[in-house]
C-alpha positions as CSV (number, residue, x, y, z in Angstrom):
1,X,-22.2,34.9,-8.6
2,X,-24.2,34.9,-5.4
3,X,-22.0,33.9,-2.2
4,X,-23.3,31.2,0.3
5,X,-23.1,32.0,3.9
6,X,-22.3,29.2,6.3
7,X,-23.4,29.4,10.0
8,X,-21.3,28.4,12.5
9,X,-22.5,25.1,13.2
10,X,-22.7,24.1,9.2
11,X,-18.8,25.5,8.9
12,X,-18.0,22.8,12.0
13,X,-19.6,20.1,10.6
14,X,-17.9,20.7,7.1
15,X,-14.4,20.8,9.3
16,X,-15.6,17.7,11.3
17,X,-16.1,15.9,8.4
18,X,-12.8,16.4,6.2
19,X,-11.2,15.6,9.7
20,X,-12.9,12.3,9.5
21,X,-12.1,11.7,6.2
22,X,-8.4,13.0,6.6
23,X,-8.1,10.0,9.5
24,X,-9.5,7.4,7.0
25,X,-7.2,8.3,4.2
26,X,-4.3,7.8,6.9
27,X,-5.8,4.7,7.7
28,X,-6.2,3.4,4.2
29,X,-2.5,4.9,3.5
30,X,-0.9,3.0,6.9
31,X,-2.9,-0.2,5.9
32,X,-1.1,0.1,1.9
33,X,2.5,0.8,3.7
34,X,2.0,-3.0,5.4
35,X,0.9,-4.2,2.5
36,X,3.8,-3.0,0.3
37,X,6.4,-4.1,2.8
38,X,4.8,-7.6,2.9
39,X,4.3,-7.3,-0.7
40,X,8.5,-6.6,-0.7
41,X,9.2,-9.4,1.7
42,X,7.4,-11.9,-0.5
43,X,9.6,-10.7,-3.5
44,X,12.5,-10.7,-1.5
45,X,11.9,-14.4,-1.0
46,X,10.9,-15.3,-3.9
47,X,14.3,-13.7,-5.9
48,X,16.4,-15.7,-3.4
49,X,14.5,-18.6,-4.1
50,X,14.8,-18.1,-8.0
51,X,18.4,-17.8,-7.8
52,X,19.6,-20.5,-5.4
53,X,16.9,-22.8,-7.8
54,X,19.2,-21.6,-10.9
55,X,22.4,-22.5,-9.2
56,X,20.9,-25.9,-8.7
57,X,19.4,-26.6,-12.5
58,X,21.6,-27.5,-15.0
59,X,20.0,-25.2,-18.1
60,X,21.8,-27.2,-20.9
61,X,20.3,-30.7,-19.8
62,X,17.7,-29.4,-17.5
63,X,18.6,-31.7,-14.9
64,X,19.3,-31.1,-10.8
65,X,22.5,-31.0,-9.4
C-alpha cells in the first residue's frame, strides 16, 4: 500500500470541511428536535381530543350526548 501525503493546506481544508459539515448535521439535527416536539404537541392534542370525543359518543347507539 502506498501512503498519501497531505500538505498542510490540503489537511486544513479536509478539517475545514468536516467542520462545515459537522455544523450542518447540528443544524439538520436542531431543526428534527422542533419538529418532533411539534410532532408530540400535535399528538398530545389530538389524544385529548379522541378521548373527550369518546366520553361524548354513545358507542351502543352511536349517538351524542
Amino acid at each position: 500500500m502506498s501512503k498519501t501525503r497531505y500538505t498542510k493546506a490540503q489537511l486544513e481544508q479536509i478539517v475545514y470541511t468536516q467542520l462545515e459539515n459537522l455544523n450542518a448535521i447540528h443544524d439538520l439535527l436542531r431543526i428534527m428536535k422542533v419538529q418532533n416536539e411539534l410532532i408530540d404537541n400535535a399528538n398530545k392534542k389530538l389524544r385529548d381530543e379522541v378521548i373527550d370525543f369518546k366520553k361524548r359518543v354513545n358507542y351502543g347507539t352511536g349517538k351524542f350526548k
